[in-house]
C-alpha positions in Angstrom: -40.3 -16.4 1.5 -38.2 -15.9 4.7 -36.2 -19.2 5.6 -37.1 -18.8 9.5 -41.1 -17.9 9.1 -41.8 -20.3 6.5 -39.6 -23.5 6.4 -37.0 -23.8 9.2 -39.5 -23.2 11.9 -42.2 -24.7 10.1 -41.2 -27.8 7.8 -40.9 -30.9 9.3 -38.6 -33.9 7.9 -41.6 -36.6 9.5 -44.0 -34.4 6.9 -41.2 -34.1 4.0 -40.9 -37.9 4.3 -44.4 -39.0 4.0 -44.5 -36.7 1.1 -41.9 -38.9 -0.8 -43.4 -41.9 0.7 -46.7 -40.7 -1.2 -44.8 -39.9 -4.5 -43.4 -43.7 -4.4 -46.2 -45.5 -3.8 -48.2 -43.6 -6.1 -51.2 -43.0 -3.2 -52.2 -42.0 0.1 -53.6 -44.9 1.1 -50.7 -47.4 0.0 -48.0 -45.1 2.1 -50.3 -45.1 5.2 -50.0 -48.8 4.7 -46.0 -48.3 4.2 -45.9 -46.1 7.2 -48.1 -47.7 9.3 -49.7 -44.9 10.1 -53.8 -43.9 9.5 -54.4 -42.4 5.7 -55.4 -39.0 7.5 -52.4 -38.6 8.9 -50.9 -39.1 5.7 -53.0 -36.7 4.2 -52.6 -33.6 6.9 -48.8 -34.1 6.6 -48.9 -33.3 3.0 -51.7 -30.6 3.1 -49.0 -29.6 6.3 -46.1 -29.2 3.2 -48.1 -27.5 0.8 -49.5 -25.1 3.3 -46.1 -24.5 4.3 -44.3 -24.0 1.1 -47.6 -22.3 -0.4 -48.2 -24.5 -3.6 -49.6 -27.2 -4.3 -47.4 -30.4 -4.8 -49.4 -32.8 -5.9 -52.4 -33.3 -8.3 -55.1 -36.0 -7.4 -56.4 -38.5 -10.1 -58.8 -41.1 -11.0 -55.4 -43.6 -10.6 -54.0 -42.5 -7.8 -51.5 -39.0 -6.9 -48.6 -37.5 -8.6 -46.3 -34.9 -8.3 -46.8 -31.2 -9.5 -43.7 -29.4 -11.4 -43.5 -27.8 -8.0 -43.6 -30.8 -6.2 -41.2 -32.8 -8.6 -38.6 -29.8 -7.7 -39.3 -30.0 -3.9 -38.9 -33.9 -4.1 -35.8 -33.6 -6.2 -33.9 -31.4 -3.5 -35.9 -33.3 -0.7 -33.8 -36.5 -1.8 -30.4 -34.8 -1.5 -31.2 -33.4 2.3 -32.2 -37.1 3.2 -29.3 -38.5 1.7 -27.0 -35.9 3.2 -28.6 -37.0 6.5 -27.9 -40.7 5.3 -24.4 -39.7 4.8 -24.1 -37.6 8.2 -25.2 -40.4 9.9 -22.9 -42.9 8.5 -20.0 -40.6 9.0 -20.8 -40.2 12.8 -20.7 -44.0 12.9 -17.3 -44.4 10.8 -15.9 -41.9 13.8 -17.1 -44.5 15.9 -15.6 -47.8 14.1 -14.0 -46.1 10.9 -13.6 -50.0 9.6 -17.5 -50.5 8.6 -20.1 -49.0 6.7 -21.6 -50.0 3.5 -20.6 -49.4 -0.2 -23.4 -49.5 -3.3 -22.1 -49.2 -6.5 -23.9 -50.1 -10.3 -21.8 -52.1 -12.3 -22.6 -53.7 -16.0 -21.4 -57.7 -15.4 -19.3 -56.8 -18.1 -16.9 -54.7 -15.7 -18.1 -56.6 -12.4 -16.5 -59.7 -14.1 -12.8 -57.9 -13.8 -12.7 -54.5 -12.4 -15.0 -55.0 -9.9 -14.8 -58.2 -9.0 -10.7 -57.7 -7.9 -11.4 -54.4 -6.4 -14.0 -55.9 -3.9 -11.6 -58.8 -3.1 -9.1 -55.8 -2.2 -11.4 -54.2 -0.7 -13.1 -57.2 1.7 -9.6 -58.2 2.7 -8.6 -55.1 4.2 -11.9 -53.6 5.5 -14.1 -57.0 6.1 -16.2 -55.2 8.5 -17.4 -53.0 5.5 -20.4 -54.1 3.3 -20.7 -54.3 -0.7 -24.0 -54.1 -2.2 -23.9 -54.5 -6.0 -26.3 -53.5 -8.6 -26.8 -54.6 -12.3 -26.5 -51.8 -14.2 -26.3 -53.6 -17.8 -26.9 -50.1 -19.6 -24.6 -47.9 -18.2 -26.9 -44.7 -20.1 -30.2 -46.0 -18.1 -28.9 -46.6 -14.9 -27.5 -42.9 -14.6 -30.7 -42.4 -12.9 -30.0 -44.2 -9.9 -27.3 -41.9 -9.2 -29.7 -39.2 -9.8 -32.1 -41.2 -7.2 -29.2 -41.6 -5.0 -29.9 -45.3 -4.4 -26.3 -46.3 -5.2 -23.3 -44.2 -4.3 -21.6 -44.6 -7.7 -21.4 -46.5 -11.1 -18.4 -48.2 -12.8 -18.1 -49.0 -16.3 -18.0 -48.1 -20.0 -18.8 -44.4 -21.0 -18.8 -42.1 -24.1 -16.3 -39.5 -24.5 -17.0 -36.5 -24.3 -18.7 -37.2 -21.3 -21.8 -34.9 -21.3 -24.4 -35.5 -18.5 -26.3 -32.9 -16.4 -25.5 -33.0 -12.8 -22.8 -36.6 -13.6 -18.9 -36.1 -14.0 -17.1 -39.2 -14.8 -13.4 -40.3 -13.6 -11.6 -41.9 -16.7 -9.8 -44.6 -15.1 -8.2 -46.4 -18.5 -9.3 -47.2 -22.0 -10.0 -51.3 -22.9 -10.7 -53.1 -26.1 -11.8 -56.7 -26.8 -9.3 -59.7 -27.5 -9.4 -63.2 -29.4 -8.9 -66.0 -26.4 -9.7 -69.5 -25.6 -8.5 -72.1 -23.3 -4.5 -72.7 -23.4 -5.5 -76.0 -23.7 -7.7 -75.7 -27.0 -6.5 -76.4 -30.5 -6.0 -72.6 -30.9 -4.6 -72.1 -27.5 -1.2 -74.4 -28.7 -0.9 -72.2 -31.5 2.1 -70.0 -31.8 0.5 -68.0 -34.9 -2.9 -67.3 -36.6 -4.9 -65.7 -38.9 -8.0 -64.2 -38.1 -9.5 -66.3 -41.5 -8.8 -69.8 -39.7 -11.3 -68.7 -36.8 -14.2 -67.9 -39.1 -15.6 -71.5 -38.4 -13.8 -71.6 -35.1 -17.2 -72.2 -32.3 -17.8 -69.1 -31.2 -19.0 -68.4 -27.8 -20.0 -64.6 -26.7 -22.0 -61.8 -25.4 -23.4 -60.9 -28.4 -25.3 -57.4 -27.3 -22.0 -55.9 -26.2 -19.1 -57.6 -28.3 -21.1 -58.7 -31.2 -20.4 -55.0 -32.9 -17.3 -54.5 -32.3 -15.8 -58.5 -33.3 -18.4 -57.4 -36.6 -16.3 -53.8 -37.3 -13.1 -56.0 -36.8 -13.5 -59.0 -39.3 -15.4 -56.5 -41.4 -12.4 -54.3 -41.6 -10.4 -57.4 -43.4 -12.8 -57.8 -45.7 -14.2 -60.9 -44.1 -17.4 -62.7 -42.9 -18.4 -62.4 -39.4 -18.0 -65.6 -37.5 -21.6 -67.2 -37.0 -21.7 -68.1 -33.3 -22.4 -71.6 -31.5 -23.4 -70.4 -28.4 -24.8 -66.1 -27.3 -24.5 -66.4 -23.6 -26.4 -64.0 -21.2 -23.4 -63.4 -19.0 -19.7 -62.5 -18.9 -19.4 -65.7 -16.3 -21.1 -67.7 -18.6 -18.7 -67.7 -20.9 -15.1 -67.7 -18.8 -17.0 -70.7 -17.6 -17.1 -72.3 -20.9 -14.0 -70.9 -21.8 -12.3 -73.2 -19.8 -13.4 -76.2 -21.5 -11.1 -75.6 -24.4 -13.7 -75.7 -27.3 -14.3 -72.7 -28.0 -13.2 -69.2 -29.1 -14.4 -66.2 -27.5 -13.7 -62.3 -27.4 -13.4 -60.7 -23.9 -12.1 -57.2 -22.4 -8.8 -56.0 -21.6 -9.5 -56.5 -17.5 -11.5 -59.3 -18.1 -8.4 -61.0 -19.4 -6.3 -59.7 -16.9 -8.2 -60.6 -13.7 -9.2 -64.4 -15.3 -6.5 -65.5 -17.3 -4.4 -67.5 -14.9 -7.5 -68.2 -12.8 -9.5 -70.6 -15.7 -6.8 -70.7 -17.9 -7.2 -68.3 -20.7 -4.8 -66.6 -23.2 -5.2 -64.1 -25.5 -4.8 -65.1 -29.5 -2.1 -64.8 -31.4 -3.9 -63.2 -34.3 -3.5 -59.9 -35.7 -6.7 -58.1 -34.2 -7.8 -54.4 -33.4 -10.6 -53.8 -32.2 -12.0 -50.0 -31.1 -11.7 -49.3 -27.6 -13.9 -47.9 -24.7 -13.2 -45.8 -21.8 -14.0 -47.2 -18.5 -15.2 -44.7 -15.7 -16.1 -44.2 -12.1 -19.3 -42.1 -12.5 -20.7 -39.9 -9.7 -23.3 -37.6 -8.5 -21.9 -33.7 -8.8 -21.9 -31.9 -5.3 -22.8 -35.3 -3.5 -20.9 -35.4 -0.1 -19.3 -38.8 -0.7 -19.2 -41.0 2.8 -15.4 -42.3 3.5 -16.1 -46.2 3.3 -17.2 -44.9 0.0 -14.2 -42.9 -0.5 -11.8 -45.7 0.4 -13.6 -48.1 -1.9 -13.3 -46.1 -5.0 -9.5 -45.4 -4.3 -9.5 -49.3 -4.3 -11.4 -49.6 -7.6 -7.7 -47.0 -9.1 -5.1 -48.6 -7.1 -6.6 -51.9 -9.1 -7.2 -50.4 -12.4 -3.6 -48.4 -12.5 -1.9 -51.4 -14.0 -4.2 -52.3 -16.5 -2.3 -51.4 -19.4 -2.1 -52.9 -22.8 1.4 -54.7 -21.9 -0.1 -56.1 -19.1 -2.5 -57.9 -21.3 0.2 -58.5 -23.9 1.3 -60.9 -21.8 -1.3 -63.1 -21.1 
């Protein structure tokens, strides 16, 4: 197939477009309605595509259309030519105004609660032109296929070493671990020393999906019960905001700490603890022109995470 006779002359990006606009919605009739366009239309565009490229790309079922192998590997590259376009259009607009643009990034609340959250404020101060769209990305494993989808420019948060993902590469930007804390002003805040036995029936307020494991492996390395908790909240917030009531004892992360310790109050234990740790990444897209808002917002996310270092947290 000769580039010239058969796709640069011939294949358009209006046809390539409805053909991923087909492919979402799952019909022709439902992207006609999308594209506000008639459903014939729709329908020589794609017969357009597959004439063009000279196999068919989708099959047609009882429920509705779906992609062929050939049309899944046709869609697959189709993405990254309209998201280079994205990105060429967003870079002619920086050269313009170099101050705005918008950042997407995935982010577990986990991270978003510290890492994140300080490297937007950062971020928003210097470039407040610039836009920030976040993204829950709870499970860091299942949300590697937005990257893949290219509907956020990158994810941040907790990773496995090695780091093994087909078309991913990960920055390792530090290693955390989890820490005893409550309220200065708490019973167990005053204290100058403790032993992790006096917090078995301490109230216990956590995350319980995440840092339920890991505070399990720790007390169960001493050869002790795992506290029974009083309250499993849903978020990270959730439970700095309750932290800072002073009744209960929590676990939280390294950064978490960190960024919220003078802001609600909060101080790390004085109880002999080890927990395992976790490596915390900036995970990308492998030969994905990055945009530069994107660029600069990522060297905000390491100028913010270079201090975080386990005397840093000490001294909270």
């Amino acid at each position: 197939m000769k580039w010239d006779d058969r796709i640069g002359r011939r294949l358009k990006l209006r046809d390539m477009h409805v053909l991923l606009t087909v492919v979402e919605t799952g019909s022709m009739g439902k992207a006609a309605q999308r594209l506000a366009v008639s459903q014939p239309s729709v329908s020589k565009a794609v017969a357009d595509v597959e004439h063009t490229i000279g196999v068919r790309l989708l099959d047609r079922t009882a429920h509705g259309v779906e992609p062929t192998p050939a049309g899944r590997a046709l869609l697959r590259r189709g993405l990254g030519a309209f998201d280079e376009l994205r990105q060429g259009v967003k870079e002619i607009e920086l050269l313009v105004d170099p101050t705005i643009g918008e950042v997407r990034v995935g982010c577990p609340e986990a991270v978003s609660a510290g890492l994140l959250s300080a490297s937007i404020d950062v971020f928003s101060r210097r470039y407040p032109r610039a836009t920030v769209t976040v993204t829950p990305a709870d499970n860091m494993v299942l949300e590697f296929r937005r990257l893949r989808e290219r509907s956020v420019d990158f994810l941040l948060g907790r990773v496995a070493e090695p780091f093994v993902e087909d078309e991913l590469e990960a920055e390792i930007l530090y290693h955390d671990q989890m820490y005893i804390v409550s309220s200065r002003s708490s019973t167990w805040g005053r204290r100058r020393k403790l032993d992790l036995a006096e917090l078995i029936q301490a109230p216990w307020l956590m995350t319980p999906s995440f840092y339920g494991p890991i505070m399990a492996e720790a007390f169960q390395a001493r050869g002790l019960a795992v506290p029974k908790l009083s309250v499993a909240c849903y978020s990270t917030h959730q439970t700095i905001d309750l932290l800072a009531t002073g009744r209960f004892v929590s676990a939280l992360s390294g950064f978490q700490l960190h960024y919220n310790a003078d802001r609600y109050g909060i101080k790390r234990l004085p109880v002999a603890f080890t927990s395992r740790s976790w490596a915390v990444a900036i995970v990308t897209l492998k030969n994905r022109t990055i945009g530069p808002v994107v660029q600069t917002f990522m060297n905000c996310v390491r100028e913010v995470a270079k201090p975080m270092t386990r005397s840093s947290v000490a001294k909270k």
